[in-house]
C-alpha positions, 0 to 999 in steps of 0.5 A: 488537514494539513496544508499539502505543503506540510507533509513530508517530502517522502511520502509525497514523493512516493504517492506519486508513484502510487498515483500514475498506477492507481489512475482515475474513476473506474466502476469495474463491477469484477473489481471487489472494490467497486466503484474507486477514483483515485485508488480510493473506493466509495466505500472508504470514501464515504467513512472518511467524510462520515469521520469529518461530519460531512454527507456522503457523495460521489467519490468522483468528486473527490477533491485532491486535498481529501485524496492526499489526507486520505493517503496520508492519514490511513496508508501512510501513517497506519503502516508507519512508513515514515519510520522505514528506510527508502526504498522499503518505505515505498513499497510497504506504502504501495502494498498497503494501498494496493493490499491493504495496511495488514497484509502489507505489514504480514509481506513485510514481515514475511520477508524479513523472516527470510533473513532472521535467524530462527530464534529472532524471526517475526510474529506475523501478524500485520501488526508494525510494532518496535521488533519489526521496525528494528529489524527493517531498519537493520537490514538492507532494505533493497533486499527486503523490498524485493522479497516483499515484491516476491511475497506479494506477485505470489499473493496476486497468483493466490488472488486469481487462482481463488478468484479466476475473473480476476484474472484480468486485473493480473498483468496490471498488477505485475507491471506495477510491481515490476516498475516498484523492482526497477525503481528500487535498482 
């Protein structure tokens, strides 16, 4: 990995906000993400240590550089928010951590279709080609982020009503996206 130091300003400073809301270790066995330190899942965890010729182990123990080149290599860069305008750029990041990078790109996409024309409006396919990025960086990207914030407080409803023990997890899920609405102004 590159040095923590390498990587760019943005995505540092928008993986703070991503981690006061991801918090530490928890093992919620309602949450279908298991056992998760540092909004990271064993699961995701042990693939990344496999990637690295490394053996499995508690993802509890999972260092500060692993957890920023993890963030960095399939959430940030996957979802290609160093090539999106702020505060766009924070929430796709935030959605994809939260949502996962496909469905974060289908809210972007989805949201940017509100304001397209018909004849331009987007595939939504959870693939961030060159016509998305052209039209998020065409666009105000306040207004497409909170129409992303909308798309995704309807998602979490879909969530429970398909799911109804995860209810709990339902408030914590609205405040995050409340907190992303206020950061944007």
């Amino acid at each position: 990995m590159a040095n923590r130091n390498d990587l760019p300003y943005t995505f540092l400073a928008d993986l703070q906000f991503v981690l006061k809301w991801e918090g530490g270790l928890t093992d919620d066995p309602d949450d279908p993400g298991g056992r998760t330190n540092k909004g990271i899942t064993q699961r995701e965890y042990d693939k990344f240590r496999k990637s690295k010729g490394l053996p499995p182990q508690d993802v509890a123990k999972i260092s500060d550089d692993e957890v920023y080149e993890i963030y960095y290599a399939n959430y940030w860069k996957a979802a290609r928010c160093n090539e999106l305008p702020a505060p766009l750029r924070l929430v796709v990041f935030d959605t994809a951590v939260n949502m996962g990078v496909a469905t974060s790109i289908k809210l972007l996409q989805q949201a940017l279709n509100e304001f397209l024309i018909q004849d331009k409006k987007l595939k939504v396919d959870g693939i961030i080609g060159p016509k998305t990025l052209e039209a998020a960086r065409s666009m105000n990207a306040a207004a497409v982020a909170k129409k992303m914030l909308e798309f995704r407080l309807y998602r979490y409803c879909d969530i429970v009503r398909n799911n109804p023990k995860l209810v709990k997890f339902l408030k914590g899920w609205v405040s995050r996206v409340m907190s992303l609405w206020r950061q944007i102004g």
